[in-house]
VOTORTI-699808 format. One line per field, with one value per residue: residue number from 1; chain; x, y, z of N, C-alpha, C in turn. Coordinates in Angstrom, 2 decimals. Layout:
<atoms>
num NUM,...
cadena A,...
n.east X,...
n.north Y,...
n.up Z,...
ca.east X,...
ca.north Y,...
ca.up Z,...
c.east X,...
c.north Y,...
c.up Z,...
</atoms>
This chain:
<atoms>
num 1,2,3,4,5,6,7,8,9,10,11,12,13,14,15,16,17,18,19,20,21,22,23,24,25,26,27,28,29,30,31,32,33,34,35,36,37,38,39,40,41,42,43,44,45,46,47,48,49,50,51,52,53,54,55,56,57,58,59,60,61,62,63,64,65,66,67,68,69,70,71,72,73,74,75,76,77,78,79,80,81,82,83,84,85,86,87,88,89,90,91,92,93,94,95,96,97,98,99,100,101,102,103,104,105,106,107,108,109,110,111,112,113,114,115,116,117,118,119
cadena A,A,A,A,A,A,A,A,A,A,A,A,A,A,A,A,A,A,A,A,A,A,A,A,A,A,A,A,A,A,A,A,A,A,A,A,A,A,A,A,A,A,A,A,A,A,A,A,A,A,A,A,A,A,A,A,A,A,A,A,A,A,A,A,A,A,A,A,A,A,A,A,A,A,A,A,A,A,A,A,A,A,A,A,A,A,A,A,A,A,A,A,A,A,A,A,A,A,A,A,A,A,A,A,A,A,A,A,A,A,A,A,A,A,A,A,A,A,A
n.east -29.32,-26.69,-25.10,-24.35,-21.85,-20.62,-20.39,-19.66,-16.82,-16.41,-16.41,-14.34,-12.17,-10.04,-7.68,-7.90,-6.55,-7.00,-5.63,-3.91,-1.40,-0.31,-0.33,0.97,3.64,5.20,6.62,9.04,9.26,10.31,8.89,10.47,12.07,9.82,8.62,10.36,10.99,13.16,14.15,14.14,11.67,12.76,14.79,13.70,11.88,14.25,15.61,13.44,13.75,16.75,16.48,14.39,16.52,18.06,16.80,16.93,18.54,21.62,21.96,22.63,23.47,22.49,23.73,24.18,23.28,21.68,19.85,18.77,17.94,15.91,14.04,13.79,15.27,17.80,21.22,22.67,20.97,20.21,22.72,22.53,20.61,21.50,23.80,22.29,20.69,22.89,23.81,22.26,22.55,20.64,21.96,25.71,28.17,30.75,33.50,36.27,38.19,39.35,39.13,36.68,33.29,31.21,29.72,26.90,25.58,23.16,22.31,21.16,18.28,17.50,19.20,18.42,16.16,16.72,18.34,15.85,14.15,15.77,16.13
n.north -5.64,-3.92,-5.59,-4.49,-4.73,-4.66,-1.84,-0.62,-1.42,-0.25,2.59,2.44,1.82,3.09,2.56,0.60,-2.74,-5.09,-6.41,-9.48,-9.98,-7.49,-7.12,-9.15,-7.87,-5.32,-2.55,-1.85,1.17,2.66,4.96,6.90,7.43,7.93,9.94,12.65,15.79,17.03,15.21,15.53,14.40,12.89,11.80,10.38,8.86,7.64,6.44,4.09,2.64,1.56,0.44,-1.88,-2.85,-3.87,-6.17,-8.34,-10.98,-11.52,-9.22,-7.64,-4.50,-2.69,-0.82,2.89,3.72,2.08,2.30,5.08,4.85,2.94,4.66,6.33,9.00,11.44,10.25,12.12,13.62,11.21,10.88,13.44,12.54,10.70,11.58,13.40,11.44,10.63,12.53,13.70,11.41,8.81,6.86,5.67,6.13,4.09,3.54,1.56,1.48,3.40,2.03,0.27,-0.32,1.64,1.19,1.03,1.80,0.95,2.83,2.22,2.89,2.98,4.70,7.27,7.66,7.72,10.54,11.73,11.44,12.60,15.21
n.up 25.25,27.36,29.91,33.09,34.06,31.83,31.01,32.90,32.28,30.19,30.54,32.13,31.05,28.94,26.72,24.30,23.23,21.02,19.00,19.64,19.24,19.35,22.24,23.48,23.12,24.14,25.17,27.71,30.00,32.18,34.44,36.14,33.65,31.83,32.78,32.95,32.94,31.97,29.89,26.47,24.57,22.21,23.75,25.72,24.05,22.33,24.72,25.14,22.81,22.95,25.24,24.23,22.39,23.95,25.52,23.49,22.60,23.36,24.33,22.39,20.24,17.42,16.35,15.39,13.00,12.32,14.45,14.38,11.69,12.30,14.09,12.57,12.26,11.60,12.23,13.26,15.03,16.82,17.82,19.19,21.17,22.24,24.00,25.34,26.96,28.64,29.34,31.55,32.86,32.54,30.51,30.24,27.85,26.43,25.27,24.45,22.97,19.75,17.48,17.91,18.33,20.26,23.65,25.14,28.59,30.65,33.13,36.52,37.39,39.71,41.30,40.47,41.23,44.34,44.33,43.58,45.94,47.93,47.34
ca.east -28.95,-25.36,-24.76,-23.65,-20.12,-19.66,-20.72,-18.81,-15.57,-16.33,-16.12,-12.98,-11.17,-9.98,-7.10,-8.33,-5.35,-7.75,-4.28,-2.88,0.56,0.04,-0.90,2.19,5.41,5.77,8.13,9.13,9.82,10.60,8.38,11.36,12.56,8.69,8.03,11.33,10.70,14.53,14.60,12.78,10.22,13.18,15.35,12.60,11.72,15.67,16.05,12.73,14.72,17.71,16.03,14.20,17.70,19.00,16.10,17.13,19.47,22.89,21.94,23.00,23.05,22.40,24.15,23.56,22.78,20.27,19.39,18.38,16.57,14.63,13.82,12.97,15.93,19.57,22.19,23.45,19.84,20.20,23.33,22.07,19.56,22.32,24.29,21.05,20.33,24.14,23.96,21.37,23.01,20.65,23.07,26.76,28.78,32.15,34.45,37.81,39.26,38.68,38.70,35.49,32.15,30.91,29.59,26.05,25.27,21.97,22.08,20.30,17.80,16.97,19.81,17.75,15.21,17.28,18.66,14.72,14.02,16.72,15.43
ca.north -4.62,-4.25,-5.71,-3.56,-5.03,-4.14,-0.32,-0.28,-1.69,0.79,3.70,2.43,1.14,3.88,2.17,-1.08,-3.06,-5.13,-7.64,-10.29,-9.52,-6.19,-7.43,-9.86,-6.98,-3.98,-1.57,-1.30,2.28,3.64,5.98,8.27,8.12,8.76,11.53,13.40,16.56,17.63,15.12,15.68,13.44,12.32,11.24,9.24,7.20,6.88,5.45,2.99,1.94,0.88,-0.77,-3.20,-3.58,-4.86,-6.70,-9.22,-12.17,-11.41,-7.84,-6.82,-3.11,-2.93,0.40,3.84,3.78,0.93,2.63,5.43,4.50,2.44,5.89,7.56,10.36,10.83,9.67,12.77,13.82,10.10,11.15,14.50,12.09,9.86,12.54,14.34,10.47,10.32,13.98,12.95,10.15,7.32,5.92,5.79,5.74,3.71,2.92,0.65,2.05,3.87,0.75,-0.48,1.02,2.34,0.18,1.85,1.52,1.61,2.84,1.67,4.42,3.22,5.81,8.02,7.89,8.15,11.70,12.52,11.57,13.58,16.74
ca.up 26.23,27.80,31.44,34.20,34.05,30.27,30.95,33.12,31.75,28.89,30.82,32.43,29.95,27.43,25.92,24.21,22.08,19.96,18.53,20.54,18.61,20.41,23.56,23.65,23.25,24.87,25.73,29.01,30.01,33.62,34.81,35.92,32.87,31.46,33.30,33.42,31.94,31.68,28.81,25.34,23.93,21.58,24.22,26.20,22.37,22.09,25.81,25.31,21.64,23.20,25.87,23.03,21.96,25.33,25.79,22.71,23.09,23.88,24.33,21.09,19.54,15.94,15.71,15.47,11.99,12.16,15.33,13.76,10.80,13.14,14.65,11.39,12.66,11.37,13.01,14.22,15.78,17.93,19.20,20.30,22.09,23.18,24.89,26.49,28.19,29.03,30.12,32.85,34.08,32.39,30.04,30.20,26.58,26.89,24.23,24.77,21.53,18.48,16.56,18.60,18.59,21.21,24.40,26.38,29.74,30.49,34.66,37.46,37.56,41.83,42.00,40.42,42.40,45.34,44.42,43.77,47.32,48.44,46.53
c.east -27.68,-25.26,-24.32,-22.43,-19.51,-19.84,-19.79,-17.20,-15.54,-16.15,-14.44,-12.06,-11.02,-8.94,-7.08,-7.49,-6.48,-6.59,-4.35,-1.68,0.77,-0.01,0.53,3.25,4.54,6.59,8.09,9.86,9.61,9.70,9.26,11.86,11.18,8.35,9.35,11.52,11.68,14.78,13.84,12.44,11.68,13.84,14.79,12.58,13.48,15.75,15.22,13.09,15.76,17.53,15.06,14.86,18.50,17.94,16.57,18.27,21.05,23.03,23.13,22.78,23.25,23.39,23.69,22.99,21.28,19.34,18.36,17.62,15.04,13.08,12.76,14.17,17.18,20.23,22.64,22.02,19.83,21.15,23.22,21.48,20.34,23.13,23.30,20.47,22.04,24.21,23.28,21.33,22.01,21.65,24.33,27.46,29.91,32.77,36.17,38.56,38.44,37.99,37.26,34.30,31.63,29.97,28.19,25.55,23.91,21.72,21.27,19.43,16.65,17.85,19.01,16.66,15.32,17.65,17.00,13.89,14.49,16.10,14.41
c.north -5.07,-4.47,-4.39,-3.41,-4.19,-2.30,0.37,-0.27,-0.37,1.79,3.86,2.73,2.64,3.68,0.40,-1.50,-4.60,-6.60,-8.11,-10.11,-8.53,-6.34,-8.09,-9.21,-5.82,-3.31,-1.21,-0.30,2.74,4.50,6.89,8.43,8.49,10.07,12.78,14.19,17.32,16.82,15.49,14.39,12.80,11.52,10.22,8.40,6.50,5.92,4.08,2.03,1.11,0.49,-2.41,-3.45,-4.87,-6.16,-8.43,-10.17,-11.67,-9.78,-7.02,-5.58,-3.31,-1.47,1.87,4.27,3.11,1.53,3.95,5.85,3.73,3.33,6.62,9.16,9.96,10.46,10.58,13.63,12.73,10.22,12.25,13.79,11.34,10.30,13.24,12.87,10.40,11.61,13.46,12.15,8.54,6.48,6.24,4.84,5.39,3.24,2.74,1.29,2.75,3.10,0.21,0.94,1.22,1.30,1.48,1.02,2.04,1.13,2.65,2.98,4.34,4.56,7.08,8.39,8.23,9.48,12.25,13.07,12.55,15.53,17.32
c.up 26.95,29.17,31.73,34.27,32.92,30.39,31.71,33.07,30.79,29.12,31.43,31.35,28.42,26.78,25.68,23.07,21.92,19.36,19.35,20.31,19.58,22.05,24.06,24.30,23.25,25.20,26.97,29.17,31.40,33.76,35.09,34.76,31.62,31.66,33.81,32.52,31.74,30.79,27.96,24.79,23.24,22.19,24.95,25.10,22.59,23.43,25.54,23.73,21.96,24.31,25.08,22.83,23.17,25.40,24.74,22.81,22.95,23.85,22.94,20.30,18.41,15.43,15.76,14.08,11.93,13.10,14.89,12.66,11.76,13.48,13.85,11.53,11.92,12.80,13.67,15.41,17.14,18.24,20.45,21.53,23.11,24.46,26.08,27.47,29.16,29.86,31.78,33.27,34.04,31.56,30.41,28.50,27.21,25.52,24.41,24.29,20.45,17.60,16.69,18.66,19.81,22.30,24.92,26.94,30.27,32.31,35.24,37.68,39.04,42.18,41.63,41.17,43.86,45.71,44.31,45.07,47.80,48.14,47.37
</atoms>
């Protein structure tokens, strides 16, 4: 028969990760930029993608190709996505030169929260 504790963990608990691998890495994703229903579902995955990227040693982007397959999307679907985070003021695209690919800025989103206040 199941303790008191475990019955009640069981009712709590409705997402149980089962791995330690899984348990380890995670994706850290903003709640404003979770719950901000002026982007689409694609652009939320794309932002919490190229935050795994930053996340890795010398904050290195693999590309928008690599970026993309990653995805499972073309390439020109993840810039739609890139533009609709850039639109709304979480990323900022920069590029020096033509020659160079493209630099993103992935904004402080306290300001975001600041204009929500404001609202």
């Amino acid at each position: 028969m199941r303790s008191l504790g475990e019955l009640v963990k069981q009712r709590v608990e409705r997402v149980i990760i089962e791995n330690e691998m899984l348990r380890a890495g995670f994706a850290a994703l903003p709640y404003v930029v979770l719950r901000d229903t002026k982007l689409s579902i694609g652009a939320r995955l794309t932002y919490a993608v190229l935050l795994s990227y930053a996340w890795q040693e010398d904050s290195t982007f693999v590309g928008q190709a690599k970026m993309a397959k990653d995805m499972g999307i073309s390439e020109r679907q993840l810039q739609r996505y890139l533009y609709e985070l850039r639109d709304c003021r979480y990323i900022e695209i920069s590029r020096a030169d033509r020659r160079f690919n493209n630099t993103y800025i992935i904004k402080d989103v306290k300001t975001k929260l600041k204009h929500k206040a404001r609202a």
